[in-house]
Phi, psi and omega in degrees: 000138199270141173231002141191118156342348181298102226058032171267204207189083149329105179280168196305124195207124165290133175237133192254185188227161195335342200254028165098316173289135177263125205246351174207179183205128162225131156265129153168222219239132196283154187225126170226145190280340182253146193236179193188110179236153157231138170241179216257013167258022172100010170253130220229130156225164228194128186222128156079186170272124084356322193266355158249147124178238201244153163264076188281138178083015203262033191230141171229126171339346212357302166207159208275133174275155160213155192256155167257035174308315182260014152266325158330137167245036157182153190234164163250146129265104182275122209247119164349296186225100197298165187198111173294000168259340170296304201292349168301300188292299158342326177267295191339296191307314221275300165307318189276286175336321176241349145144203180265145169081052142290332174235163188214117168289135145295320185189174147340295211252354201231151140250097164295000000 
């Protein structure tokens, strides 16, 4: 049993989807957010899971899902790294291309 993950390395692993198809493949290199110390009289402390975590960016497409993203009449856009002048000029652009009040930040992080 593994007690941290911490410099590990996902190897090449098909990620399916409920029905059995595998729709992305990912590999690379693990980032864990928790840390796990022991001292030698036995004492321990432990932050966050060590023992999860993320691949970033370690995922490839395969075949396409699918959706009813271009029938929809309306999207939210949730922004990575929120900012009110990104999500402002984003809703700005977004109006001049499709007309006015189409799109409205909401906050930092949201676009209606």
């Amino acid at each position: 049993d593994a007690k941290s993950l911490r410099g590990g390395t996902l190897l090449l692993t098909p990620l399916r989807g409920i029905d059995g198809e595998v729709y992305a493949i990912a590999q690379g290199n693990v980032v864990v957010g928790g840390l796990s110390a022991e001292g030698r009289s036995g004492s321990k402390v432990e932050v966050n899971t060590p023992t999860a975590g993320r691949v970033p960016n370690g995922a490839t497409l395969e075949r396409e899902i699918k959706t009813d993203f271009n029938q929809r009449d309306e999207i939210t856009l949730n922004l990575r790294k929120p900012s009110f002048t990104t999500a402002k000029n984003i809703a700005r652009e977004i109006n001049n291309t499709f007309g006015p009040n189409v799109a409205v930040a909401i906050n930092k992080a949201r676009i209606d």
